[in-house]
Steps between C-alpha positions, in 0.01 A plus 500: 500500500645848402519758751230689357270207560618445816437875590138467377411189662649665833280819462186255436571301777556835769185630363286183513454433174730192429332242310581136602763456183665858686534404831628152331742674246631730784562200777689325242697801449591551885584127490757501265695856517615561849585872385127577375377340832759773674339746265145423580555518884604805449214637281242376779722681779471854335135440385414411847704755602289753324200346598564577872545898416154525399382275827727568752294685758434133679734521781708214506342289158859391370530232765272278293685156476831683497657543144232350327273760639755738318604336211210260406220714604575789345232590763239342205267384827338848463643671128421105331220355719327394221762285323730424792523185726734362721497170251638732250757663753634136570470424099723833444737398829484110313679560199729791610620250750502691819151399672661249745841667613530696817581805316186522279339395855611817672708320752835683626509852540452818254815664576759545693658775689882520312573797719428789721624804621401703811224219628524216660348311203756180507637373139382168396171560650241281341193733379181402402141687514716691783389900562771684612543853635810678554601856579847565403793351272413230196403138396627306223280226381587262321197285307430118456525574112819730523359887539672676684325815737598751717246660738629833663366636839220618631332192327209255557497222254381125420606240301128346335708199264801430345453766250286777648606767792208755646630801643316709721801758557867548360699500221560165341795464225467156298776333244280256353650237290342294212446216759310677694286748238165576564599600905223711599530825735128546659464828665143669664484682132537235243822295396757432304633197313810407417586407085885458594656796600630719800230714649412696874161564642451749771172478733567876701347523805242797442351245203552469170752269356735529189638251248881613344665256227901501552542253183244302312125480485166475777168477474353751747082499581340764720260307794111543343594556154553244186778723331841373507816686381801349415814721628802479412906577596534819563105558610302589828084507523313544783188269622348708728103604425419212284734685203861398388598828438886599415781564737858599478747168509634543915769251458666594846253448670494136563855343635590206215625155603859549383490792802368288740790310602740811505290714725518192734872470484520860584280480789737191583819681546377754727396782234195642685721562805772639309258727351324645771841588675595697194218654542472616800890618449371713222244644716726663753679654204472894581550577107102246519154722319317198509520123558110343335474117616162539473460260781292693741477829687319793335243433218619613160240697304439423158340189223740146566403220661738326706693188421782244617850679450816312453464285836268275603174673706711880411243741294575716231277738293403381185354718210296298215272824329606804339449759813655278782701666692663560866536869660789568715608843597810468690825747411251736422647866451841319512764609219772235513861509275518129534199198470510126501180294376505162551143286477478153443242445190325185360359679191229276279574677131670802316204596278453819659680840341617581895471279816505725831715362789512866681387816340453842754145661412533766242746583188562876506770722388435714826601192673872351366628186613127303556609093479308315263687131462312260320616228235462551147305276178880450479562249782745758620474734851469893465564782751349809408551845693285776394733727340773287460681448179767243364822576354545573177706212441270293668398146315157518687246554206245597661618838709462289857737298653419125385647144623664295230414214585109311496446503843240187463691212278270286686139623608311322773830533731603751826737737316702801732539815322673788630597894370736687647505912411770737606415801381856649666631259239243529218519097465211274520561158560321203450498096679367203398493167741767659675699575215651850383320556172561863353580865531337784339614830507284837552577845423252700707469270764232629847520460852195164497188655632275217711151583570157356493526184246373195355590153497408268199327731275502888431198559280207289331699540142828396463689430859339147623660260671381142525672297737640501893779756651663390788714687755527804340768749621590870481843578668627845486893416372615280252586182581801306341556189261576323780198579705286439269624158403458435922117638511437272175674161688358564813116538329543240255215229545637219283824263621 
């Protein structure tokens, strides 16, 4: 039978209307191609898959008779009542050849916890329709078919099979292999299923929950609605209202497997600690403006919502819509011939013209020397002074002082940035990770002038910033090449 045929006799027999010489035709085919069989298991997985997106309101329905009430059922109990029997489930389970194995059987667990970091979540943990909350630090899950998950804190999720995870709160990042395609993400809005690719889901606690394809392809459904909409890499929607309506992609957002095990390594060798005495030795600096942990004290003002920052059960703003910012106002009326930024940034995407990491209120020329540093559509870092101008033999294109180097090779990861203007010197100076990255040169360079100010955006137009800052740091001197390197080791998170 060509593949054709075989593709028409499995569409008849899905929507019950295989004739006798089908079903017959198709058995024989499962029976004697071991690859097609592999093929056709596969088929029924995402088909049921999608099934349960239009059906999944009833709480805890994927527990029927364990992977066949995933894979076999597609659930056709309610979409196929009228075709559908268990005789035919065990005639489909027959001639694939899995009806009488403990797999097909749902015996043995879902997953299994691979690792965790900041919980007491042990690895090797056997997981099966197992809720589990947490508050801080991560999970990596590791399924009976080979996906691979990683739920960050606050969270509340449960496993419901093999290949289907409901999340009631977090952010869930899946690698889904071809193994394993057709994994299903429930959520309280709709779902999402898998068609082989890399994708995160995040279920925010004030409702509403988001879909964002890293590489590949889902299937995403809003809860009360028959529309599906495929999305693909490089894609967000949204599922909350009964619409799937577009989003901006928010890769760093969700922590990714490979980052799992070096955020636990760091935590290992004594990072945290090593970090919160640097800290506090930076805080008795008398050259200090402002130290923002953002882990208590005084309410900020402004549009963020809070989220975990580079340490397990730490918090950290984080701005998703174009308006989100944080108001600070310290250094205000303060002129200063030296300043050090330094901010530790997990930034989701570039696509913006300007992304604000600190910009004082205002742009006048009755006011010289206002801070505005941002990074550019360029990957790069800019320092702009109102009033300030480059020399003239100055490679910066632009007329601001720009980094050279992309200061994201790798989204989805902690990154430190730091600037350091000396206006006594007319340099600016820019740090990557540590590392001493470039000097530009000014020829009208102003005392800095700090004042009231925003934190992750500037205006609704062109300054958003999508993503977390943490620890972000005005000093009143410049620091050195070798102090910076120190802050960035000290603060690192990963081993």
């Amino acid at each position: 039978m060509k593949d054709e045929q075989r593709m028409a006799r499995i569409l008849e027999y899905v929507s019950g209307r295989a004739s006798a010489e089908g079903i017959a035709e198709l058995e024989a085919a499962l029976k004697s191609d071991p690859e097609f069989r592999e093929y056709f298991l596969e088929y029924l997985n995402v088909d049921g898959a999608l099934g349960a997106l239009g059906a999944q309101g009833v709480e805890g329905e994927m527990e029927l008779g364990g992977e066949l009430g995933k894979v076999l059922d597609f659930p056709a109990v309610r979409r196929r009542a009228s075709w559908w029997s268990w005789g035919k489930v065990a005639a489909v389970a027959a001639f694939a050849g899995i009806a009488l194995s403990g797999w097909a059987l749902g015996r043995g667990p879902y997953a299994t916890v691979c690792s965790s970091v900041g919980n007491e979540l042990r690895a090797g943990l056997p997981v099966r329709a197992d809720r589990f909350r947490f508050e801080r630090g991560a999970v990596e899950f590791l399924t009976a078919k080979g996906a691979r998950l990683v739920v960050e804190a606050p969270a509340d999720v449960r496993f419901e099979s093999r290949d289907s995870l409901r999340v009631y709160r977090g952010k869930v990042a899946a690698d889904v292999p071809e193994g394993a395609r057709g994994f299903t993400v429930l959520t309280p809005d709709g779902g999402a299923v898998d068609l082989g690719t890399r994708f995160g889901v995040d279920v925010s606690g004030k409702g509403g929950s988001e879909v964002h394809v890293f590489q590949g392809e889902v299937v995403a459904q809003a809860q009360g609605t028959d529309r599906r909409r495929s999305v693909r890499t490089g894609e967000a929607t949204s599922l909350q209202g009964g619409t799937s309506e577009t989003r901006g992609l928010r890769s760093a957002s969700f922590i990714q497997p490979e980052e799992v095990p070096e955020l636990a390594a760091g935590l290992a060798a004594g990072q945290r600690a090593r970090s919160d005495r640097k800290w506090a030795e930076l805080k008795r600096d008398p050259a200090l403006v402002a130290a923002f942990d953002f882990e208590g004290g005084k309410p900020f003002e402004g549009v963020f919502s809070m989220a975990q920052g580079r340490w397990p059960g730490s918090r950290a703003p984080e701005f998703v819509n174009v308006g989100d910012h944080l108001k600070v106002n310290e250094g205000a009326g303060r002129e200063l011939a030296q300043l050090t930024l330094a901010a530790w940034v997990r930034i989701d995407r570039l696509g913006e013209p300007y992304q604000s990491l600190y910009h004082t209120d205002g742009w006048s020329a009755e006011t010289p020397g206002q801070v505005h540093w941002m990074l550019t559509q360029a990957t790069t870092m800019r320092l702009a002074l109102r009033g300030n101008t480059v020399a003239p033999n100055s490679s910066d294109k632009h007329g601001f002082p720009d980094s050279h180097s992309p200061v994201l090779p790798e989204r989805g990861r902690w990154v430190h940035l730091v600037t350091v203007y000396d206006a006594m010197a007319k340099t600016v100076r820019f740090y990557l990770n540590g590392r001493f990255d470039s000097e530009s040169r000014q020829e009208v360079a102003h005392p800095a002038k700090l004042g009231a100010a925003q934190i992750g955006n500037w205006n609704r137009t062109d300054r958003k910033l999508s993503g977390r800052v943490d620890e972000l740091v005005l000093l009143g001197r410049a620091m050195g090449d070798e102090e910076v390197r120190e802050l960035y080791e000290a603060g690192n998170p990963y081993r």
